[in-house]
Each structure stands twice: as C-alpha cells, then as structure tokens.
N, C-alpha and C positions, 0 to 999 in steps of 0.2 A: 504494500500500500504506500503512495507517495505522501512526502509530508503535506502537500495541497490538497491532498483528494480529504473530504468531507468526509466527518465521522459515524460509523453506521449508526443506524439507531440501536438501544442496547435492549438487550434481552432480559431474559428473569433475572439471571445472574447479577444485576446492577447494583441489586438488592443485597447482596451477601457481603459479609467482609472479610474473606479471607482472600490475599490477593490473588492467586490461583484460580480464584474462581471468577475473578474480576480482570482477569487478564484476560478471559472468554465472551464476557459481559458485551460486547461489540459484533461477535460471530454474527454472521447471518442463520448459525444452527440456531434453532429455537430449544436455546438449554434449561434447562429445568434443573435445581439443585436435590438431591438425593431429598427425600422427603413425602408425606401423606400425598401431595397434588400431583406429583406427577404417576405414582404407582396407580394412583384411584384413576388415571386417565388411559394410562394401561388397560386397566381391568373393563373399563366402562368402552373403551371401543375396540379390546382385543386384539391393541396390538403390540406386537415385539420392542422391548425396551433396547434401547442401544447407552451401559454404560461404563463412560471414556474417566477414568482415574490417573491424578497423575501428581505433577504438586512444583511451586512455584518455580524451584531452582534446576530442575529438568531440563536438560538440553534438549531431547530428543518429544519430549512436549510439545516445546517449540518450535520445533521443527515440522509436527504434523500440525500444529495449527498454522501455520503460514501454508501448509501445501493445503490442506483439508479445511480445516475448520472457519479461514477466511475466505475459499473457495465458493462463489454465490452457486454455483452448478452443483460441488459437490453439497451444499447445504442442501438443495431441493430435493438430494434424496434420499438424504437423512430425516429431514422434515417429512415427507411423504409417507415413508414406510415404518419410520420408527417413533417412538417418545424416548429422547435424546436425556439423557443425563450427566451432568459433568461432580465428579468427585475430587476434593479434594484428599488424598489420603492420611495427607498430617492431621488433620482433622477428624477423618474419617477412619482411620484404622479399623476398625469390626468392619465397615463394609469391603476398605481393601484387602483385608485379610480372607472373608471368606471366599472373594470373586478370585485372589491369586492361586486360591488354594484349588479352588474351581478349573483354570486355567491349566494350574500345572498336574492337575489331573488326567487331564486331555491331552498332556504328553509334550505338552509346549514348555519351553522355557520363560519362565516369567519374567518382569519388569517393567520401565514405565515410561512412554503411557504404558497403561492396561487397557482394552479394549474387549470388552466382554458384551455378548450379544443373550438376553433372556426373555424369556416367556414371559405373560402380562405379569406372571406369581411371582417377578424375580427371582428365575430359577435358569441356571446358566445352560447355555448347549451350544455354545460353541465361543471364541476368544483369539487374542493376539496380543501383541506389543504395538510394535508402529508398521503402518500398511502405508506404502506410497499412494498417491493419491488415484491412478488409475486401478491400483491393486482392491484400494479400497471400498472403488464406489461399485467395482464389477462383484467384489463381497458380496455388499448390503444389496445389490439389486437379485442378485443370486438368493442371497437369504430370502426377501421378502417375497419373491416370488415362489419359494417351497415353501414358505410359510403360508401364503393365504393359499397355495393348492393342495396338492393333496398328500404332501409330504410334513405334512400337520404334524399328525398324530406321531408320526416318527420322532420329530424333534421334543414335542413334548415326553415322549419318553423317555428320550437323552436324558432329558434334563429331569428328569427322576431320578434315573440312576447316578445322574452327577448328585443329587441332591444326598441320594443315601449314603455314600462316599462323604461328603461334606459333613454330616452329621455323626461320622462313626467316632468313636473315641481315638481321642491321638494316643492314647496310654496302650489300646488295644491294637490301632493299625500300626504300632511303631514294637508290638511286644515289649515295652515297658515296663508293664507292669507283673510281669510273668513270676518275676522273683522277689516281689515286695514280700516283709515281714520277714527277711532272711536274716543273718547271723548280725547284721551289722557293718561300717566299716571295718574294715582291716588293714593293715600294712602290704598284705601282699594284693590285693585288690587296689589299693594305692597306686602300686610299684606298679600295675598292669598296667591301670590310668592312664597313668605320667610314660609309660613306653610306649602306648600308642596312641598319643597326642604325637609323640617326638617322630614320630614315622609320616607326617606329615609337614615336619619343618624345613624352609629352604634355609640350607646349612651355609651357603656362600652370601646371599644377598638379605638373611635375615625374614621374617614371613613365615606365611606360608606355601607351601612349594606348586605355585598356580600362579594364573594371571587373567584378570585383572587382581590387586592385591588389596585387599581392605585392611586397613588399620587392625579393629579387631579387639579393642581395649579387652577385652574380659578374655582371652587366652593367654593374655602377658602377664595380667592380673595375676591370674592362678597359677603364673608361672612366678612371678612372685612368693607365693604364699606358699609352693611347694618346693621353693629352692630354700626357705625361713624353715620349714621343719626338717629338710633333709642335707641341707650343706650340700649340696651335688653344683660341682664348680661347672657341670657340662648344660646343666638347666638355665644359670644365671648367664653364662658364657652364650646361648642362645639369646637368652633375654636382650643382653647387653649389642650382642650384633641389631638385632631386631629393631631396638631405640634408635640406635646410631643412626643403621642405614634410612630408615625413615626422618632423622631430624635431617640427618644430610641430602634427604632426595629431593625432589623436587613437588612431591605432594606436598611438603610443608612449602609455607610461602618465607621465603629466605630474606622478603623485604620486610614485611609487616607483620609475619607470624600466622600461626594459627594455621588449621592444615585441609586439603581439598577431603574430598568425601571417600577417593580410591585412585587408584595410581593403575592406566589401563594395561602397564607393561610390566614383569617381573624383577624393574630395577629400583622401583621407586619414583622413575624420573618422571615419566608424563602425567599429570593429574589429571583427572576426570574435575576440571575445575571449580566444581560449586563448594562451598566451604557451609557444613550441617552443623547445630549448636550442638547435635548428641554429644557428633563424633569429637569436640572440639573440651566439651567437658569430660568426657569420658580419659583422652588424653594427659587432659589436665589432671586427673587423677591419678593415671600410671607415671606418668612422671616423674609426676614427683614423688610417689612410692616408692620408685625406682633410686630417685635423688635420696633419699632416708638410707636406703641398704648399700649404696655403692657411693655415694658424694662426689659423681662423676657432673664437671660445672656443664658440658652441654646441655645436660637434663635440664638443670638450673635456667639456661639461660633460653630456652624453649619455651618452659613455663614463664618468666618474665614477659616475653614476647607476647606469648599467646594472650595472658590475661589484660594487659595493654588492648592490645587486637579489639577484645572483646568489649573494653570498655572503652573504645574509639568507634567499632562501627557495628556491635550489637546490642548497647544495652537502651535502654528508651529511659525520660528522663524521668518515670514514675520509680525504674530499679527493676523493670523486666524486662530480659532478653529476648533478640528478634529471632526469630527462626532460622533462616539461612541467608545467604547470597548467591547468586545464581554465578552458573557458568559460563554465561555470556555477557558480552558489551556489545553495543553497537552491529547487532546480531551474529557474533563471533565468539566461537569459544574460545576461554581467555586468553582474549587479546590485553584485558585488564593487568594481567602478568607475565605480560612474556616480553623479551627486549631485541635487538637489533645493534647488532656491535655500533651502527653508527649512532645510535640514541644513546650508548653506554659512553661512548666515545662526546659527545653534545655536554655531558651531565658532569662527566666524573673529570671531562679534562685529564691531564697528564697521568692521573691515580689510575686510569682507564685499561692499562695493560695487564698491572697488578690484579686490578678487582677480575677481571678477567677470565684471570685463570684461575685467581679462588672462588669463580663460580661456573666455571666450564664452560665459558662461552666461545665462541668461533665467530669467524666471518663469513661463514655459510650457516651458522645456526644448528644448532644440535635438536630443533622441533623445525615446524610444518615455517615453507613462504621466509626464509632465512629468520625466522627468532629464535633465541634463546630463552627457554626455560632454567631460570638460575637453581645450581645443585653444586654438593659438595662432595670430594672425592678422598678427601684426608683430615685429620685433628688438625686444629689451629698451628699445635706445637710442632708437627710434622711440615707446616706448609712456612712458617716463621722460619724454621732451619733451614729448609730446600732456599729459600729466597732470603735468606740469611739478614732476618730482621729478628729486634730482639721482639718479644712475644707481646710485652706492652703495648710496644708501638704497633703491631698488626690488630691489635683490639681495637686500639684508637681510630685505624683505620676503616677497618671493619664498620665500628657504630656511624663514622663516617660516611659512609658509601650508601648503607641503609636510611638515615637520614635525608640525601640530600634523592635517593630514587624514591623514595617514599614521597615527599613534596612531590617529585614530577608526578608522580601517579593522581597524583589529586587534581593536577590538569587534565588528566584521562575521562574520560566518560565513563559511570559506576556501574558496577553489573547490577542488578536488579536483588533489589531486597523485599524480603519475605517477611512482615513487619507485624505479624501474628505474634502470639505468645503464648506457645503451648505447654500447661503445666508439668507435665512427665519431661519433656526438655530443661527446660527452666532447673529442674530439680537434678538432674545430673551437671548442667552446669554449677549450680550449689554447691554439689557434693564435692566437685573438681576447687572453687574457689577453697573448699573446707580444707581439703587433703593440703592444697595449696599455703593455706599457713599454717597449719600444721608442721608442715615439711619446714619452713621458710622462717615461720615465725612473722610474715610482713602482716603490719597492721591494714594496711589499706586492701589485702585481700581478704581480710574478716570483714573489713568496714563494706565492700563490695559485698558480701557473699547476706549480711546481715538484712542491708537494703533490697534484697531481692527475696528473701523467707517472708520479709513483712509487706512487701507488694503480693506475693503469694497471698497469703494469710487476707489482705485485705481486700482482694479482688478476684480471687478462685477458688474461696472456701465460701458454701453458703451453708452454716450450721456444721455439722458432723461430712458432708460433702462435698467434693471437689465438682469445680466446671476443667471441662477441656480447654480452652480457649479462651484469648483473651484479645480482645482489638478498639481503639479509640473508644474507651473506658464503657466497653462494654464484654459482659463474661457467656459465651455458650457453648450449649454439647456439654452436655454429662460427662463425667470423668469415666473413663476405663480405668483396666484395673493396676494397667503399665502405670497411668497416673498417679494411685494411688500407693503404687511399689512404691515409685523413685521419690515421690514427697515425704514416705514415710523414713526413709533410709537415710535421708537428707537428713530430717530433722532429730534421728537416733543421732547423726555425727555433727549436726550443729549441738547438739546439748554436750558432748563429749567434748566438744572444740569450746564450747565458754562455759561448763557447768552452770548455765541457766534454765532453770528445769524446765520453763513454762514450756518450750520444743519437745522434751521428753513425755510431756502431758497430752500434746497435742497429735505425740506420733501413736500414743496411745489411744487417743479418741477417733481417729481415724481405723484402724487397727479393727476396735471394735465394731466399727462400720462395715469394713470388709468383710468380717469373716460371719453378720448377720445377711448381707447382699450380694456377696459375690462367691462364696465358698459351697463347693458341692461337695460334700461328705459321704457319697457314693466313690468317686476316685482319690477323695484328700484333698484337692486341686483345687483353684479357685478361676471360674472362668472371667473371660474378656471382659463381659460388659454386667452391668448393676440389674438384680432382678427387675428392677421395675424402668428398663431401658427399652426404647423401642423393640419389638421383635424382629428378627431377621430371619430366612431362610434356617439357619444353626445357630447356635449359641457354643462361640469358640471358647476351648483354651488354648493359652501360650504356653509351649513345653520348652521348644528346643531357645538356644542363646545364640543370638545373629548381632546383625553391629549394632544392637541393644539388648543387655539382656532379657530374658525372658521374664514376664511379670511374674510367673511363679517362681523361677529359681532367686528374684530379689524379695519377694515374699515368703519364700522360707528363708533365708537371711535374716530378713526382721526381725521374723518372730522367733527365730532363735538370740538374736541381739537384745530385742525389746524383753523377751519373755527371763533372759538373763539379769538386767536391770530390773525388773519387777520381780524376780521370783516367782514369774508364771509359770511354773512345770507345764503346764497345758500347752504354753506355746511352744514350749521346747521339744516336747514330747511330737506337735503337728510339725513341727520344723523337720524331725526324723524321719516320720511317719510320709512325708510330701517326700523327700529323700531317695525311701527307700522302692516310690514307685518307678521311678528312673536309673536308680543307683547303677543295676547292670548294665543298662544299653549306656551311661556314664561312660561305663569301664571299658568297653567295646567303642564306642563312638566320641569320642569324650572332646575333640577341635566343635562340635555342635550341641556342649553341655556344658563349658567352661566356669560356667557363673554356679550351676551345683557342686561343679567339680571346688569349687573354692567351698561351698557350703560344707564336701564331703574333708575338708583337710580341719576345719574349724569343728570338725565332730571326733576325728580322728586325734588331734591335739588340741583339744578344749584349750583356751586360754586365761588367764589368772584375773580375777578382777581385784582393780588397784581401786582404793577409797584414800583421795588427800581430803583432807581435813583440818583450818585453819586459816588465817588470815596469808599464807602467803601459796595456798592452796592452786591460784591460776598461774601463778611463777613457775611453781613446780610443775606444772600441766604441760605447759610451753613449753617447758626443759626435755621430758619426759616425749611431747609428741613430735621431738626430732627425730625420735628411733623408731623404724618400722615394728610395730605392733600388733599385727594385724587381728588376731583373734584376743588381744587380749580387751579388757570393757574397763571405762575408765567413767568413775562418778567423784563428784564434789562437791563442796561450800566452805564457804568462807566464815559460815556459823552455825544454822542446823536445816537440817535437812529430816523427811519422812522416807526420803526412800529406802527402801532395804538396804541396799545395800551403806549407807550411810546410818542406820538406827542407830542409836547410841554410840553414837560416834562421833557427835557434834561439838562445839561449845570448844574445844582446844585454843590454847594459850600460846600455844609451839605447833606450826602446822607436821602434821603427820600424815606416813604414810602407812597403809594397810595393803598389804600384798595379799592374798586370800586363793585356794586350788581344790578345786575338787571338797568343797566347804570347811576346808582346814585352813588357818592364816597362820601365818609367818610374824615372827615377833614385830610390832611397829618399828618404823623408821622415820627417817626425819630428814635426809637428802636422796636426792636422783641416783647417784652411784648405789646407794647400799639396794634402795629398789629394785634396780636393773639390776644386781647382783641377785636379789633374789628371784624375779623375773626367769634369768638363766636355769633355773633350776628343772627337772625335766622329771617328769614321775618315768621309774624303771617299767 
C-alpha cells in the first residue's frame, strides 16, 4: 500500500486493543475477534470458520498479511465462504494451544501464522502455517466448495476425530502416567536424567545439537541445579560453553542488549530478530545464576545490558513491561541491527578497524545484501593480547563503540512494539529483575522489579484473580493458569528477596484460588484455563517445558516452595504427587521436562531452611543471596514475625541465624561464613 493511497475502512478488529489485532483492523477481510459473535454467526448460517492466529512480533504474519490479508480479491473469498477470525495468541493461549495441537495432529509442522480451517462447532479438519497467496485462495475455494457439497459429512467427521484426539489426556497419550506412585526419586534415576539430557547437547557451539537454536532458559537452569548437587565439572563445563557462545552470538544484541527470540543457524549468529519479554527475563535469571556459581564478568555484564535494555524500550511509565519488539523495520527483517562496514566506518571513524574485528565484521558482510550482524568470537582478554592493548583500555573502548552505534540507531526507524502487558510475562521478567539483585546486590534492580509487582497487584488482580492482559489502563481475559504459575513464583522470590511478607500472603491467596478453579484431582494436574472460563472444544493441560515452562511443572515448584514456608505438608505432599505423574517419561525424555527435572533435584536434595532474625536480618540476606542456593528457602524480620518458620524466633537483640534440615536445626549463628558452613553440610 502506498503512503498516499487512502486508509481502508476498519473492521471489527478496530475495537480490540491488542496490537496484533489492530494491525488487521484495516484488512478488507471482515475479521471478527475470537468470541460469542462470531461462532453464533457460524452456527446461525452454517458456515466454515476460517481461524488465522499469530501475534505482533511475527515476521512471517507479516508477511501473509501484505500478500493475503491486504489483498481486496483474496479478501472476497475469504468473506464469501468463510467467518474469518483473527487470534491473537499472547492473548489467547487456550485457543492457540488447542488449534496447534489440532494442526500438528494432522501431521503438519506447526507455527505462526496458524491457519486453521473449522466446522460452525469450532472443530478443526484441516490447517497450515503461511500459504502464498495463490496457494491460499485455490485452498479456501477448494475447501468451500467440499464443504457446501457433498463432501460435508466427510469433513465433519474429521473433525471429530481430530476432536477426540484433542480431548484425550496428555498424561495418557504421552504414557506419563504409567509409573506414578512408584518408589520415588532416586540417585540412579537422576544419573539417567542428567545422561540423557546430555545426549542431546551441541558439544562445540554450546545448545542444543539442532537448528534453529532457542535459548531454552529452563534446561541450563536444571543444568544448574544439577551441576550444585553433583560437582560434575563436565555438566557446568556445558553450561559454561552454552552462556558464552550465546552472549557472544549474534542472537544477543551486542549494541543494546537483551536477546532475539532464536538464532535460525547452529552458531548462534543469525537471529530470528524479534526480541520476547519471556525469553528476555527468563535469561535474566540464568544468568545470573550462572554469575552466583562461576563469577564469570560476561555473565555480569549481559545482565547489566539486558536490564538497561529493558528499562529503555520495555517498560511503560505505570512499571509494566511491553510485550515484544518485532522483527522488522521499514518492512525488513532486522535491518534495525544489522551494519554495513561503511556505516561502521561513518560512526566509529578511525576506532572502525579495531571495532571490526571485535565484532566480525567484513566488507562483504557476514548476513544477507552486505550487512553485518555484530558477534563475538573470543574473551575480551584473548582479543586485548592478540591486539596487544592493555584490557582497561579495550573496555573503554568497547563501552565506547556501543555508545556512540546505539545513538545512530535511534536515527533508525523502530521495529514495531507490542505495547500489551501480559501478566505471566511480566512475572518472569520479575522473577529475572529478582535473581538479578540477588546475584548483584544492585538497588535499582529491586527498585525496578518492586515497581512492577505493584503495577501487577494494582491493575491484574481483581480480588483473589488475575486478568490476562493489560493495555491503556484497561485489564482483560481471565488469567490462565501459566498466569497464575509465574505470579505466584515471582512473589515466593520477591518475599525471599526483601523479607516483606505481604508477597508471601498474596502468593498464598492466589495458590488457594488455583487449586479451588483450576486443579483436577483425577490426574493431580491443574488445567489451562479457570472453571468458570469460557468453554472450548477441550479443556487443556500444560505438561511438557518449551521456551516457557510448563504451568504445571512451575506449579508444582510453588507448592513445594510455598507449602515449605507454611508448613503445608498438603502442598508438598501434591508437589510429589504432580511429580510422580511425569517423573518416568522425565527420565527418558527429560530436554522436554526440564522445569520438573529441577523440581525432581529439589526433592532428591531437599534444601535447608535459613530463618535470620534481627535488626540486621536484610544485611545478612544480601550477603547470603550472592551464593547460589537454589533449593535452599530463606524467611525473615527485622522483629517478629507469624510465620512458621520464624515462630519464636522473633524479638532478637543480635541478629541471628537458624540453619534448620530435615526438621533438625543447627546451633544459631550470627555471620554469613558460619551459615554457609553449615549450609555445606550434606545428610549421608
């Protein structure tokens, strides 16, 4: 469309406010937003729903709406034959989740767009990803024409059998649950785990040994958590490549920070460029995890980056974070980051040969049309010796260089931001600012991470319930239950992170919402959506751990955290019990279970709960939350406290510490060393 040509008139879509959906709002398709009006218009003239899921930062979205969805010829027959629905899926997860599941039933590889074709009952029989536009229309004309003839009844059959499928149990179609109630963890079930995770790691470029390459937080995680109880230099020695090569690739953005969504080649170098809040707090977490066990400064200086990043061009000025940034500018995949030796050459003046090579640049361009995507190939220390500068001075340089291309970029044209604010995102970023001073100790990542719990709180809780969504000070869409995971998990480690209980209270008022609304006590498990949540075709659970993890496997986390903190044996005991329906296919498939798999090491080595107690109670906290911890539960005050684990233990004069194992405590102490000494102690 030219910038003179006249704006179409807008559709339903006008109405909605998530930009995704607003970015359709103009189609000549007549879209209709997932919802009572358009299925009732379905049902009411019997005909085939056509719907298109996808979500702002989507390249390949983009790409069919310019071929397709601004197409006035292909709109007429989409209008004609179908009631056209446009999904947003950050939004919408239960609907994208049952149609991908729908999709890749049918033997198709999924992704997005989605394009899913159903019966008036919203019941799928047949799907794609992206159709070129001649591919597309010869589809739907094809479709509707076995539809309104005599090839009816056929399809509606399909889409039965796709439906029974949809609805079976994931516990039963994945044989999950086959070995629930068995002996328990174990050390050699562990060892299995952990040996066939490793049978899928790339041993040279870090990952895993595939392409395109996803970050993946929650396998490095567990790789964490399982290098902490077993010393295995060969576990961390993975981890450690894995960090690297990722800080150094080219998914991370080397000027500004903060990292693309997937890297489409095996090195790390090309990013699939849209930058996801998940991925981005999720990171933020490992990191600096990472930074606690090894005090390796790139870690360090990622997370600086990153968190800057975030609070330069995600956070809104209320204290909630946007959603993503897209892959494109100026309808080009990043072109936003990528350089041209002579632009390098315009900016950096003389410094321009140096910077260079410390980002692998060339005069023919190491990506597409001569740019450069900047990536690193060696430590600073290794690249100061080869070019025989002392290490100061390349640092100096370095902040330099970023600096003065970051300014140019702000002359650039911005890739499109997703200005949503999805609570389950939001709350993994939390959890990331948390880890973040924790690790660091920096105030102004508390001070960040605080301003965003109480935007939460004030604007996505109504009563005991979460909304999904948030956009120009308005909240919609019911929470799912991913929602409800990551808020709750946030606010177990904001209460660990400043001993302010009222987080601790609230992760428990939540807690108990869940497990009255969303917990089905025939598998353990607690499905997607709130009983009294619109109906759908099925009514999912989340098992397996993907670049988020599963709302069940951070759900049994909780409730073994919270239920720990309370002295809820119930919760602890459903934390096991949720466990042990997975725990096999864990042990067997465990790169698609990671987030239990850290569950199954926290049951395996329970960890100690520390009670400071005193006036200098957050000193020691801070001290205390430099060293990775991971299973261990940490409660406090400064004078007294109701919670168990602090009962009589209040009122001190001299702050103290209470080490406590397996309901036996350790004589009080009174500094960080003798703690951490007892901490080291390990039951035979």
């Amino acid at each position: 469309m030219s910038a003179s040509a006249p704006t179409p008139p807008a559709n339903r879509l006008a109405h909605e406010t998530s930009p995704y959906l607003l970015q359709h709002a103009h189609n000549p398709v007549d879209w209709y937003p997932w919802g009572p009006e358009a299925l009732a218009r379905a049902q009411a003239e019997q005909k085939p729903i056509l719907v298109s899921i996808g979500y702002a930062a989507c390249h390949w979205c983009h790409v069919m709406e310019r071929e397709s969805f601004e197409n006035e010829q292909v709109a007429r027959v989409m209008n004609a034959y179908f009631v056209c629905i446009k999904v947003d899926r950050e939004e919408r997860p239960d609907v994208d989740q049952i149609y991908m599941d729908a999709v890749q039933a049918m033997g198709i590889q999924g992704g997005w767009p989605l394009n899913v074709l159903l019966t008036p009952e919203a019941k799928p029989f047949y799907g794609g990803t992206y159709f070129p536009p001649g591919n597309w229309v010869k589809l739907l004309e094809n479709v509707a024409q076995a539809y309104a003839g005599e090839h009816r009844a056929e399809l509606d059959g399909s889409a039965e059998r796709f439906v029974q499928v949809l609805q079976a149990s994931e516990l039963e179609k994945y044989g999950a649950a086959s070995d629930a109630g068995g002996t328990g963890v174990t050390d050699e079930e562990f060892k299995l785990l952990a040996y066939n995770l490793g049978q899928s790691f790339d041993r040279e470029r870090g990952g895993t040994n595939r392409a395109p390459k996803f970050p993946m937080p929650s396998i490095w995680r567990f790789l964490l958590r399982a290098y902490h109880i077993s010393g295995s230099q060969p576990l961390l020695n993975q981890l450690n490549l894995t960090l690297r090569e990722m800080a150094w690739g080219g998914i991370y953005d080397q000027v500004g920070g903060g990292w693309a969504r997937y890297s489409v080649d095996a090195e790390w170098l090309v990013p699939h460029f849209e930058k996801m809040l998940y991925d981005n707090g999720q990171l933020l977490s490992l990191y600096s995890e990472a930074f606690q066990v090894t005090q390796e400064p790139l870690y360090r200086e990622v997370v600086y980056q990153t968190v800057a990043w975030v609070r330069r061009e995600l956070t809104n000025p209320e204290g909630g974070f946007y959603s993503s940034l897209d892959a494109d500018s100026e309808g080009e995949e990043g072109k936003f980051y990528v350089w041209t030796r002579e632009e390098l050459q315009a900016i950096l003046k003389e410094e321009e040969p140096l910077a260079a090579a410390y980002y692998q640049c060339t005069g023919v361009g190491n990506w597409e049309h001569g740019n450069n995507i900047l990536h690193r190939r060696q430590s600073d220390a290794a690249f100061a010796e080869e070019h025989m500068l002392e290490p100061t001075v390349l640092t100096k340089l370095i902040q330099g260089w970023q600096k003065k291309l970051l300014a140019a970029r702000t002359h650039r044209v911005r890739p499109g931001l997703d200005d949503k604010v999805l609570t389950g995102w939001n709350a993994l970023m939390l959890s990331g600012l948390i880890k973040a001073y924790q690790a660091f100790g920096e105030d102004e990542f508390l001070t960040l991470a605080l301003h965003n719990a109480e935007f939460l709180q004030a604007n996505l809780r109504q009563g005991s319930r979460l909304y999904r969504t948030w956009k120009n000070g308005r909240a919609t869409i019911n929470g799912f239950s991913e929602d409800y995971a990551l808020v709750i998990e946030a606010y177990i480690s904001l209460y660990e992170a400043t001993f302010a209980e009222s987080w601790l209270r609230e992760a428990e008022t939540l807690m108990t919402y869940v497990l009255a609304n969303f917990f089905d006590p025939a598998e353990q498990q607690f499905f997607y959506t709130d009983a009294s949540a619109e109906p759908l075709i099925a009514r999912k659970k989340e098992l397996f751990d993907n670049v988020i993890p599963s709302s069940n496997s951070v759900m049994a986390n909780n409730l073994l955290r919270l239920g720990r903190h309370l002295e809820n044996v119930d919760y602890q005991t459903l934390a096991a019990a949720m466990l042990s329906q997975v725990q096999a296919l864990a042990a067997q498939e465990p790169q698609h279970l990671t987030n239990w798999a850290s569950l199954y090491v926290a049951l395996l080595r329970p960890g100690a709960e520390v009670a400071l107690v005193g006036p200098q109670a957050e000193k020691l906290r801070a001290q205390l939350s430099r060293h990775f911890l991971p299973n261990e539960l940490f409660a406090g005050t400064l004078t007294t406290s109701t919670l168990p684990l602090l009962t009589g233990r209040s009122g001190r004069e001299k702050t103290t510490l209470y080490v406590c194992r397996n309901r036996t405590c350790q004589l009080p102490v009174h500094t960080v060393p003798e703690a951490l000494a007892q901490l080291t102690l390990r039951d035979q």
